[in-house]
N, C-alpha and C positions, 0 to 999 in steps of 0.2 A: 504494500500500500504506500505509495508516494508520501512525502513529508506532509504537502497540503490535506491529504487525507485524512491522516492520523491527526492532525491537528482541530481540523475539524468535528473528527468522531469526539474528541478527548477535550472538547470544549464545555465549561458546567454549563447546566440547566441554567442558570442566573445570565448566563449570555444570551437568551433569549427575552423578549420582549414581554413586560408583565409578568416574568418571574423573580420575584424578589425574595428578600431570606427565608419568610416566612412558607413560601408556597414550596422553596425549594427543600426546606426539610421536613415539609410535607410526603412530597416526592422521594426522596432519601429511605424513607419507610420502604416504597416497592422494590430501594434499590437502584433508582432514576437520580443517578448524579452528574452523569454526561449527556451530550447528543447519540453518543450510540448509543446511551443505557433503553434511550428512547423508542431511537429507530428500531432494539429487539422488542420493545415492553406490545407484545401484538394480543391481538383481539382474542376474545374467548369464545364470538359468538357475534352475529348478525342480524338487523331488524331492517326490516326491507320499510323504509318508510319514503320512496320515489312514488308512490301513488296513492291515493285515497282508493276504501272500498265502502260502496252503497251498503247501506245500513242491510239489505236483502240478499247481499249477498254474502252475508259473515257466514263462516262453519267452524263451529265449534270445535276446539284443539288447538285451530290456526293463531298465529298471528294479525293483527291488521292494524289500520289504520284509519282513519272514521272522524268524520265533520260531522256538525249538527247543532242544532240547540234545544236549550234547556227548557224541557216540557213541565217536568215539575221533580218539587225536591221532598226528602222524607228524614227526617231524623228521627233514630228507634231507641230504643230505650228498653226493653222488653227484658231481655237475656243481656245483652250489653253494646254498649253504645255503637251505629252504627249509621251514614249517611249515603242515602241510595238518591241517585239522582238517572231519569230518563230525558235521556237525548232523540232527538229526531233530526231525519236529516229530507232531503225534500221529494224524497216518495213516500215521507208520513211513516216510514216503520222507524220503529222505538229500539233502542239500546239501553239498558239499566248501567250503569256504573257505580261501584258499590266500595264503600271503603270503611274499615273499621280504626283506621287512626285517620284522627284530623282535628284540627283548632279549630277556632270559632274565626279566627283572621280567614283559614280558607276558605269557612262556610258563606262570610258576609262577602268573598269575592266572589258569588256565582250566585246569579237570580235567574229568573225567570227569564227566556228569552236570549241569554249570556250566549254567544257563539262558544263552543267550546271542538278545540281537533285532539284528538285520542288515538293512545296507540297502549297495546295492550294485546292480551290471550283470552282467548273468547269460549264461553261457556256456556251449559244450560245452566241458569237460575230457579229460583223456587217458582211455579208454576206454570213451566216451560218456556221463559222468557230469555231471551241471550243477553249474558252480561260480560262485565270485564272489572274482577276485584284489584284494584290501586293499580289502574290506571296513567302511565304517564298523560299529564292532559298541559294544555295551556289557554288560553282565553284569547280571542282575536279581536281586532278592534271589529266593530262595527262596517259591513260592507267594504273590510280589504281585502285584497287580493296577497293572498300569501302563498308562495312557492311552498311546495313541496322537495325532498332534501332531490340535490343531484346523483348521490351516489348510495349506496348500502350503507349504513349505519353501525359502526365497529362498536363492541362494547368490551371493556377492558376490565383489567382486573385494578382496582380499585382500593383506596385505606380508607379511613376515616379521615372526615373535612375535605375530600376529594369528590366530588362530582364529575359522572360521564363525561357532561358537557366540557368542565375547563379541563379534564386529562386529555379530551381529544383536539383542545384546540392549541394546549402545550405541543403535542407530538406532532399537530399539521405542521406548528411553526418550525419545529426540530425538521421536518420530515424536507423543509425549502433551500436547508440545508444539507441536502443528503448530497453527495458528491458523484461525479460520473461512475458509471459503472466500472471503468479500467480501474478508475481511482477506489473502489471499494471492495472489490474481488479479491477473496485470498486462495480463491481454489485454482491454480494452473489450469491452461486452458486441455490440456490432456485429459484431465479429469472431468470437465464441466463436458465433452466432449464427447468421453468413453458413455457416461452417464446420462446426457443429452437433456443437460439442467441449463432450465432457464436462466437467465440474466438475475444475478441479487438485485440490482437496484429494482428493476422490474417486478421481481418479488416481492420486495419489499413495500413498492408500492403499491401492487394489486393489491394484498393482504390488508393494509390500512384503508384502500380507498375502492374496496369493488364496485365496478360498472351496476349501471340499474341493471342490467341484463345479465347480468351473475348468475351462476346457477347455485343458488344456496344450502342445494339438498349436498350439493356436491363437495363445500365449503364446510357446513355440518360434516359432514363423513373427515375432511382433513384431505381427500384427494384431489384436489384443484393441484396442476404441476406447480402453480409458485407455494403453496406449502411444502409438495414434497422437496420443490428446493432449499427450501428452511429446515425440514427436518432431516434432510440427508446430511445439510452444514452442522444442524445441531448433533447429531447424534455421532459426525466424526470429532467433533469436538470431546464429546464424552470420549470414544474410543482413544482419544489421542491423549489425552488427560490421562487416564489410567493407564497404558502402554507409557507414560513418561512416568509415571510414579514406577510401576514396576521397572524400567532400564535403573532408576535413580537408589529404587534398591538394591538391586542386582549389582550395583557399582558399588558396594562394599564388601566387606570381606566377612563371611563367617568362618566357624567354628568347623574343622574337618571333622565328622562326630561318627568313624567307624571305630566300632570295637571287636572283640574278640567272635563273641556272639554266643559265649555262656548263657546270660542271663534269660535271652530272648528263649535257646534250644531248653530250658530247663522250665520257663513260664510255656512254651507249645506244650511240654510233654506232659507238664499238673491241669491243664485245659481238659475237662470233660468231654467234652468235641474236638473234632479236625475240623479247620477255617476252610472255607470253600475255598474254591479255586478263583472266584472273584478277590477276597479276602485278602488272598495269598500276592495275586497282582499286583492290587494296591497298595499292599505292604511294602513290593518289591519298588514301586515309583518312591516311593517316602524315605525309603532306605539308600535308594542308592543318590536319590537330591541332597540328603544330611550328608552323603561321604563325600560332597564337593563344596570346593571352599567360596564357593557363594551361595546366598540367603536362597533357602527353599522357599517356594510362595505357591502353596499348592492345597487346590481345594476338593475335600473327598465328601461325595456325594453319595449317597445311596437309601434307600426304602425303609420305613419302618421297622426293625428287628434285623435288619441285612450284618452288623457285624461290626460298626463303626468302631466303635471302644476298643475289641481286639486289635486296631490296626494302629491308634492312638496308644494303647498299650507296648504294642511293639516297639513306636516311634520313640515313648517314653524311654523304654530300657536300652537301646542305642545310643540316647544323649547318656544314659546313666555307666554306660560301660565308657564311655571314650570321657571320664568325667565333669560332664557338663549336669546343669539342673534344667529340668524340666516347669512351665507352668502350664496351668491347665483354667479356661475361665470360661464356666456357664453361663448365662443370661438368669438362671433364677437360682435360689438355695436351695429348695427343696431339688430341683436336677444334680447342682453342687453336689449335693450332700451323698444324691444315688453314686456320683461317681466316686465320691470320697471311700466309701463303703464297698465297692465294686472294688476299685483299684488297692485298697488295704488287702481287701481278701486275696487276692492275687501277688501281690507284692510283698505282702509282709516276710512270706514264705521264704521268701529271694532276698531277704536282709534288704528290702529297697524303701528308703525311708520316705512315707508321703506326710505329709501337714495339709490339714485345713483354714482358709482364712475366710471369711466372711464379714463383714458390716457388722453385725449383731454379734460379732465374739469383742469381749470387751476384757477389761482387770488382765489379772494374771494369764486366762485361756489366750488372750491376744497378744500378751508379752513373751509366752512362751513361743505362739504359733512364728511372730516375725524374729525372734533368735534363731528359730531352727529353720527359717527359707535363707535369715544371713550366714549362718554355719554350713548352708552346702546342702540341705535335705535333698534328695533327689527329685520330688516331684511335691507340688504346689499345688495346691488344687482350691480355687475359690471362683467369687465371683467379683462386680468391676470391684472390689475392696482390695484387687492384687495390682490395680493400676495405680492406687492412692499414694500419695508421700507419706516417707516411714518404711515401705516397704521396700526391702534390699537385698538382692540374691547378693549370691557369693560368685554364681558362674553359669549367668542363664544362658545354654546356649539352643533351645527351642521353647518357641510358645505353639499353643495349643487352644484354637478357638471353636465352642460348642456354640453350633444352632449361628451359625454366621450370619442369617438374616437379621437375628437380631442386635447385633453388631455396626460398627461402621468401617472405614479406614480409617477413619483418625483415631477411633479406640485399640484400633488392630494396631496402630504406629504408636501409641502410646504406653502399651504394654511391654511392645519390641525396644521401647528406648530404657526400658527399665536394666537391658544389657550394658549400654552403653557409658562407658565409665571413664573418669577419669587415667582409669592403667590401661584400657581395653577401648579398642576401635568395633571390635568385632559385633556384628550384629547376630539374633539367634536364625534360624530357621524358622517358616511360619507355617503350622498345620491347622486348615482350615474345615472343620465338621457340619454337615448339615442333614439333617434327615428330612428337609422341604426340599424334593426335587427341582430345581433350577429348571426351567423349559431352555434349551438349548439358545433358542434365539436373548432369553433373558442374560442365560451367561456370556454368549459371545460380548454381551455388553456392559452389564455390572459388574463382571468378574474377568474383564480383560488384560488383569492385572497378575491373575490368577490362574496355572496348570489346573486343569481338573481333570480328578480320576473317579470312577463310575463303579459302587458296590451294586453288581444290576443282576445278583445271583442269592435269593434267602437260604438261609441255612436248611437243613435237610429236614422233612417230618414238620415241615410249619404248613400248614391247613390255610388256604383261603378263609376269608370271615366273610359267611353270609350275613348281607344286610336288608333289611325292609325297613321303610316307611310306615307309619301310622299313625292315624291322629289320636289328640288326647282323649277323644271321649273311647279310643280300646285301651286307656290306662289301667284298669282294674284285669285284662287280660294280660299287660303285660307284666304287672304284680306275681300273677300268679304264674305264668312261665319263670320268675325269679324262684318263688318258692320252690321249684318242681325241679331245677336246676341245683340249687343249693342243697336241698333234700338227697339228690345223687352224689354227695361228695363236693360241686363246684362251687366256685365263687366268681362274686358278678360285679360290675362299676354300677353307680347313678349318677350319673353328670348333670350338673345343673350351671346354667352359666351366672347367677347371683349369689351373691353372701347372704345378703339379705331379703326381706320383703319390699319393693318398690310398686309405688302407685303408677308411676311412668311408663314404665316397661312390665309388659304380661308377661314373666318369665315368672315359674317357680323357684324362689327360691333354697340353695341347698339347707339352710336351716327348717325352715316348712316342709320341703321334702323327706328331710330324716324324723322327724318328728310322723308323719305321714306314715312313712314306712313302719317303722317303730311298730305303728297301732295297728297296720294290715298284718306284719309279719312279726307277731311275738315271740316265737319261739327260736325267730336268726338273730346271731350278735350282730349289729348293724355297727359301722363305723361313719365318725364325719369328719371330713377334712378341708379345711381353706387356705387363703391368704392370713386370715386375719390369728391364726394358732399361732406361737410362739413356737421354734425350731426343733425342740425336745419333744414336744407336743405332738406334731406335724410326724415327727421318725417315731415315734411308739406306737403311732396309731396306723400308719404307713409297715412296721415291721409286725402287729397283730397281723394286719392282713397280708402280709408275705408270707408270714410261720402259719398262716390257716385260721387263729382262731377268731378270725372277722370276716363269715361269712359274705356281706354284702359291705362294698362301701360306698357312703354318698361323697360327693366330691365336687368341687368348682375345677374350672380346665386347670388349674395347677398339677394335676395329674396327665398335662398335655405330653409330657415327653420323660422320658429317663425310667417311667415303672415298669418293672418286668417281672411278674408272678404268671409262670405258666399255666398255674391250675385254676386261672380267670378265663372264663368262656362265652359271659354273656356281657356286653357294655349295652347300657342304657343312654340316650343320649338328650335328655330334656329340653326343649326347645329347640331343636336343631335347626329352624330354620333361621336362627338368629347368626350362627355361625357362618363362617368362611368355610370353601374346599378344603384348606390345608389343614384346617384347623379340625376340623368333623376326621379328616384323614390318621391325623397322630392320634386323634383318642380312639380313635377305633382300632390301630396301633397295640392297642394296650392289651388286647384277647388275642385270640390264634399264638398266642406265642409257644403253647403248649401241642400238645400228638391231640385232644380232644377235638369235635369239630366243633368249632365257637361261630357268634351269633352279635349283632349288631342294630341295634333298634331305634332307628332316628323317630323319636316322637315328635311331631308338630302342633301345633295350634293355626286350626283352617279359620280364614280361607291363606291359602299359599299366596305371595306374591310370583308373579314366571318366575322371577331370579333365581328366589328359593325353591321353587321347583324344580328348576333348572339343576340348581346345585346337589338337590336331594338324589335325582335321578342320575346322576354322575355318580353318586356314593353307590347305587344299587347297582349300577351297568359294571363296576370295575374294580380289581382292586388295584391295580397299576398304578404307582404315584405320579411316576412322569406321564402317562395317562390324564389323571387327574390335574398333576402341575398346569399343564398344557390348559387345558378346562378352565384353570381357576384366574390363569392371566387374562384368558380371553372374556372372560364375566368381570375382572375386576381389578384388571390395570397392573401395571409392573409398582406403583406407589405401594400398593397393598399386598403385593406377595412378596415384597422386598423389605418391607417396614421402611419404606422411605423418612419415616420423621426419625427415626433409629439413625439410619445408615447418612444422612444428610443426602443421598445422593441421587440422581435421576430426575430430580423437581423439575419435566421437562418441559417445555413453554412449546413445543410445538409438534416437537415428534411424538408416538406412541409405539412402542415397543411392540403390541399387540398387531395392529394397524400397519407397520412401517416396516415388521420384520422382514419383506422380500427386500429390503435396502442394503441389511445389513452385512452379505458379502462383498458387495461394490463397497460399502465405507469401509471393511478390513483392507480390500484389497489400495483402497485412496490413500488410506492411514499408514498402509506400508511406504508406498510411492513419501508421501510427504516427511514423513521421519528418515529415510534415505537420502533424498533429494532438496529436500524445501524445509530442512528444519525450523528457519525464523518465521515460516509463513505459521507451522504447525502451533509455534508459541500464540501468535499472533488469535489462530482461531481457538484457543483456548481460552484465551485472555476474551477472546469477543461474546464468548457463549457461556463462560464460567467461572472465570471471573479470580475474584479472591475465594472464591469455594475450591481450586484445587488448591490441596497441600502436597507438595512433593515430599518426597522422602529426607531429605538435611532444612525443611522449614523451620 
């Protein structure tokens, strides 16, 4: 981009006309502190207001736009305050506009007779009348001729003390400023060419100012080519972000972490089972990245019960024979703790010493735990309480990160600096755990930072979970399928997604629940378990129902991940239709882990919404997570199957992961070209699309 260029993008908002301090750190909220912050800040959505429609001609769903005046006004009072007013327009048919906030300032500006033009989403009202609830309206003078807009009507994303109106007339002004195309293009003309992408500037302006003749369904979907030009730019932008963070790790030096291979040949052979041949694989990618002396960064993915710990296990006693320490960090305590428990049993055996740290260990428990992670202990095991200051290895030379979704890079880079020391350059290795199937197209892109290796093989003698559907009024049937099941020897979950009782949300709550059960099933020990138990609590009542003597247990999703009692074969799943795929997936997760056939019961409360229907039907057609994964991007966005408020990352302003994925070879294959050839342009489009959110690796 030519010097004028940059100058111009890199100009503040306050260099525009009518922005002064106040408006500009107004602006400063969305992030709008240049002219380019501008030029990207694009529309979320469009209102076609180039033409009026005859009051006769509205269809309800639509949008429209509508002249007329004021027939007569109504203020109710009844149930709570509300102000209906009927317009006409001059073929005599009526429109109600109806609002339930409003002052008396706006009621005394509108009388009888008052011209008034409307735009708004059009409805049946009470008595089959078409209405339009709040309205944009304005008031016209008397017998003037007022234009209608010229172009499509952008509508942004907006703060508080911002109005549509002055954001769009900031960004027109920004937008007179936009510079020639030559002058704004970071993409080589190789690439805009291969890819047969329109012109940015062009883009840039369709997208702000579409033609009346826009096609808007097409604009809605995000397929008009000047978006996909935007979101091919933006999402090489992501890709290139993350390919520079991982070369910028990769440029340090870790820890060569082979040892003898005691420890590992002597934990295979105390192992009950033989690891699958998937197991065995991924073990071998994990193993052979630590015996090189640069930073492993590698993400192991695989199904519900597939083996993951075993290979994390492995990874562990490798840093522990070539003398290095291991950490290990879950996203909750109670998972923590399953591993803390897991990994002692295993380890103890092997003289291999693990410590627990947690938030909630305080006094003396906490003074011992961070003595013995500074003395050397071999493996760590907490949660983010192992990122905090105070805590101090002696010689970390691998981290270990559980349920990565719930994670981000800056917590992943946070943890890895915990190696880094005043005597030591070295960085550790990074092993990255997820039992949420990544959909392929999601990782070429979140995780481009990332090897990934695939546990896509369950261990032997593990049964499918049949699952059905059904609503609550067959609850008392599925009562007694618990009883009939338990009475055999088994033990079953009751999933409830609340702690408590709410008036807002129709969910049962898990205390109502177990109290419930209780009085149906007196004769089973029934267990409850939450968020809100104290950690001792939570493990005694969690190890009744592992040793057997807690037949059923009620549960909030805190039992989403890390529990493994084979001789559980029925999960209940209360409200299901409240939950996400991924999340109906890992609790279901939690039976078939045994030789018995187990059973999965999503109870609903009708009527379904599609989505939830949608979702339910997905849980009975499969048990496949990547199956499922796939499903759950496509219903509900890479934000949400990513924990994007977690992870900071993917806040996309234009692309969609879902929508966009046929893109995403052509931007590996661009992202190559430009980090090869065109390093400064690559900064350049990272700096355009992302800003101060990438951190590289020595940030």
């Amino acid at each position: 981009m030519p010097v004028a260029a940059v100058a111009a993008a890199q100009r503040p908002v306050t260099s525009l006309s009518g922005v002064g301090p106040a408006l500009a750190a107004t602006l400063a909220k969305l992030g709008l502190v240049t002219l380019q912050d501008l030029w990207f800040h694009l529309p979320l959505r469009y209102e076609d207001r180039t033409r009026l429609t005859p009051i006769r001609d509205l269809r309800p769903g639509e949008s429209a736009q509508v002249e007329g005046r004021i027939d007569a006004i109504e203020r109710g009072f009844r149930y709570r305050p509300q102000l209906r007013i009927a317009i006409a327009d001059e073929s005599r048919q009526t429109l109600v506009l109806r609002f339930f906030h409003f002052n008396a300032a706006q009621v005394n500006q509108l009388a009888i007779g008052a011209r008034l033009r409307c735009f708004g989403d059009v409805r049946f009202g009470g008595g089959g009348h078409l209405e339009m609830v709040h309205p944009q309206y304005k008031r016209l003078a008397e017998d003037a001729s007022v234009a209608v807009e010229e172009r499509l009507t952008p509508i942004y994303p907006i703060t508080e003390g911002l109005g549509q109106a002055r954001l769009a007339g900031v960004i027109g002004r920004a937008l007179e400023a936009l510079p020639p195309d030559a002058a704004l293009e970071l993409l080589p003309e190789s690439i805009r060419a291969a890819n047969a992408l329109t012109s940015l500037r062009d883009a840039l302006l369709y997208v702000h100012r579409p033609p009346p003749d826009a096609d808007l369904a097409q604009l809605a979907l995000g397929q008009h080519p000047a978006q996909q030009r935007l979101a091919f730019e933006e999402l090489l932008a992501q890709h290139l972000s993350l390919k520079r963070l991982r070369a910028q790790v990769r440029a340090h030096a870790a820890p060569v972490l082979r040892g003898a291979g005691a420890l590992r040949r002597n934990f295979l052979a105390a192992l009950p089972f033989a690891p699958t041949g998937a197991q065995a694989r991924v073990a071998a990618d994990v193993l052979r990245d630590m015996g090189l002396p640069e930073p492993m960064l590698r993400l192991v993915q695989g199904d519900v019960g597939s083996g993951k710990t075993v290979v994390a296990a492995l990874a562990g006693l490798a840093a522990a024979e070539a003398g290095y320490q291991s950490a290990l960090m879950a996203p909750t305590e109670l998972l923590g703790e399953q591993h803390y428990r897991t990994f002692q049993r295993w380890l103890d055996p092997l003289g291999v010493e693990v410590v627990w740290l947690a938030g909630k260990l305080k006094g003396k428990a906490r003074s011992s735990a961070l003595a013995r992670i500074a003395g050397g202990a071999a493996l760590a095991i907490g949660t983010h309480a192992l990122m905090q200051e105070g805590v101090q290895f002696a010689k970390l030379g691998l981290v270990i990160i559980d349920e990565q979704h719930r994670f981000g890079v800056h917590q992943r880079l946070a943890l890895r600096d915990k190696a880094r020391t005043a005597e030591s350059a070295l960085v550790p290795h990074q092993l990255v755990l997820t039992a949420t199937p990544i959909p392929r197209t999601l990782a070429m892109t979140a995780y481009a930072d990332l090897d990934v290796s695939v546990i896509d093989e369950l261990p032997p003698g593990r049964t499918p979970v049949k699952t059905v559907a059904l609503s609550n009024k067959r609850r008392s049937e599925v009562i007694e399928r618990i009883r009939d099941a338990c009475r055999k020897g088994r033990q079953a979950y009751w999933v409830c997604t609340l702690i408590a009782e709410s008036e807002q949300l129709q969910a049962q709550a898990a205390e109502a629940v177990h109290a419930e059960l209780l009085a149906a099933l007196p004769d089973l020990r029934i267990g409850l378990v939450h968020g809100r138990l104290k950690p001792k609590e939570k493990q005694a009542i969690m190890d009744d129902f592992a040793g057997g003597a807690t037949a059923l247990l009620v549960a909030t999703t805190v039992i989403e991940v890390g529990v493994d009692v084979p001789n559980a074969s029925l999960m209940v799943i209360d409200n299901a239709e409240r939950l996400g795929l991924a999340q109906l997936h890992q609790l279901r997760g939690r039976v078939g882990r045994g030789t018995v056939e187990s059973s999965c019961v999503l109870l609903y409360q009708a009527p379904l919404s599609q989505l939830a229907r949608q979702r339910l039907d997905v849980l009975r057609d499969t048990n496949d997570g990547f199956r499922i994964a796939e499903k759950d991007l496509e219903l509900r966005g890479p934000g949400e199957v990513l924990g994007t408020r977690q992870t900071g990352q993917l806040a996309l302003r234009v692309a969609d992961l879902s929508r966009d994925a046929h893109l995403l070879p052509a931007v590996q294959q661009a992202g190559a070209e430009l980090l090869q050839q065109h390093p400064a342009l690559a900064d350049r489009l990272v700096a355009r699309w992302i800003g101060a959110a990438a951190r590289y690796a020595d940030a």
